[in-house]
Structures are given as C-alpha cells and as structure tokens.
N, C-alpha and C positions, 0 to 999 in steps of 0.2 A: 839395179841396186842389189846387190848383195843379202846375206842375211844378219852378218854381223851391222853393214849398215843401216838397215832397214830398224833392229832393233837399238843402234844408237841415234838413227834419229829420234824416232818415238819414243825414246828417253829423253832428247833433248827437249820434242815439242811439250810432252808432259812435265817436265822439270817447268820452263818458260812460264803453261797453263796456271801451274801452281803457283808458281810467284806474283802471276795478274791477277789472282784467288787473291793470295794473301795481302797484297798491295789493294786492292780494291774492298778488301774485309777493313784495312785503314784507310778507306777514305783517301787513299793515294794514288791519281788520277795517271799524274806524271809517271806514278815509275810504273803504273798498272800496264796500262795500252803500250807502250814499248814490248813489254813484258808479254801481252797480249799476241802481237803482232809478229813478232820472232817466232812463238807459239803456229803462229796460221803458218806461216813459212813451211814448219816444219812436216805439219799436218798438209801441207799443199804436195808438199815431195813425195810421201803416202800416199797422195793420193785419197787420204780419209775424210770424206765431203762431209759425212755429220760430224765430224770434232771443226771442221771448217765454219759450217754452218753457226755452233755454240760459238765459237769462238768471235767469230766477225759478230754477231751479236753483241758479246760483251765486250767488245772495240765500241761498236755503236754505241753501247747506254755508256761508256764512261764518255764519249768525245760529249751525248747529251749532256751530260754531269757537268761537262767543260764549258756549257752554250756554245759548244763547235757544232753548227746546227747540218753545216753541208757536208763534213764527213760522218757524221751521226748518219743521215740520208744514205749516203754513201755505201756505206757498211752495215746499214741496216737492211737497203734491196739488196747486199749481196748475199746476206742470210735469209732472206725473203727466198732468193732466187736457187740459192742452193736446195733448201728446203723442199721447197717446189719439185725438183729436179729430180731428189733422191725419194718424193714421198715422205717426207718425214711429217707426220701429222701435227704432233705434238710443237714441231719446231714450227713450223706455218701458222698453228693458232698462237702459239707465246711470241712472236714474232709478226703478227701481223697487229698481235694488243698494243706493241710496243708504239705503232705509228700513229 
C-alpha cells in the first residue's frame, strides 16, 4: 500500500468511526453498525488491531442493543481476542465487563 493510500484509507476508516459515534450518540442502531463495520474494514487493511479491537467492540454492544445476541458474541470475542493478542490491558478489562 502506498502512502497516499495508506493515508486515504485511514481517512476513510476514521470518517466510517465517526459516523458509528455519531449514529450511536442517536440511538441509531441501524445506521451505526453498518457505519461501524466499513470502519473495521478499513482499520483491518492497516492493519491497526487496537482501532480493530474498539471498533468490533462497538459492533458488539450495538448488535446487544439490537437483542442480536450471536453476533454481540461474535464481535465481542473478536475484541476479547484481539485485545489479548496486542496486550491491550485497558481493552481486555472494558471488554471482558462487557460479557
């Protein structure tokens, strides 16, 4: 990847983050997690496991939100599992409350 694209990805995933922020600050499930999800995408092509990490987190509590209880699961050990992987302490204790 390049350097221009490296920096338009991670404009995109951050643009995406923001929208699942702002969708999720309303209470808007639907357009969050989409929002969300694009967001990981972007963060996965980086290769940036702690924005990974947040982010599949915040897939999991909205699908909770949703009573979508097997991809809450889902996306909640993948944040569990990232966490883990990279050491991230912070994300392993707020992420392990969650279950």
């Amino acid at each position: 990847m390049e350097i221009n694209d490296t920096a338009n990805t991670k404009r995109l995933g951050e643009t995406y983050e923001e929208a699942g922020f702002k969708a999720g600050d309303m209470q808007d499930r639907k357009v969050a997690i989409p929002n969300f999800l694009k967001a990981l995408h972007y963060y996965q092509q980086l290769g940036n496991k702690k924005k990974e990490q947040i982010i599949s987190k915040n897939i999991a509590l909205g699908y909770y939100q949703q009573n979508n209880y097997p991809k809450y699961l889902e996306y909640i050990q993948r944040s569990l599992d990232i966490a883990k992987e990279i050491q991230y302490e912070y994300g392993i204790r707020f992420t392990t409350a969650s279950l």
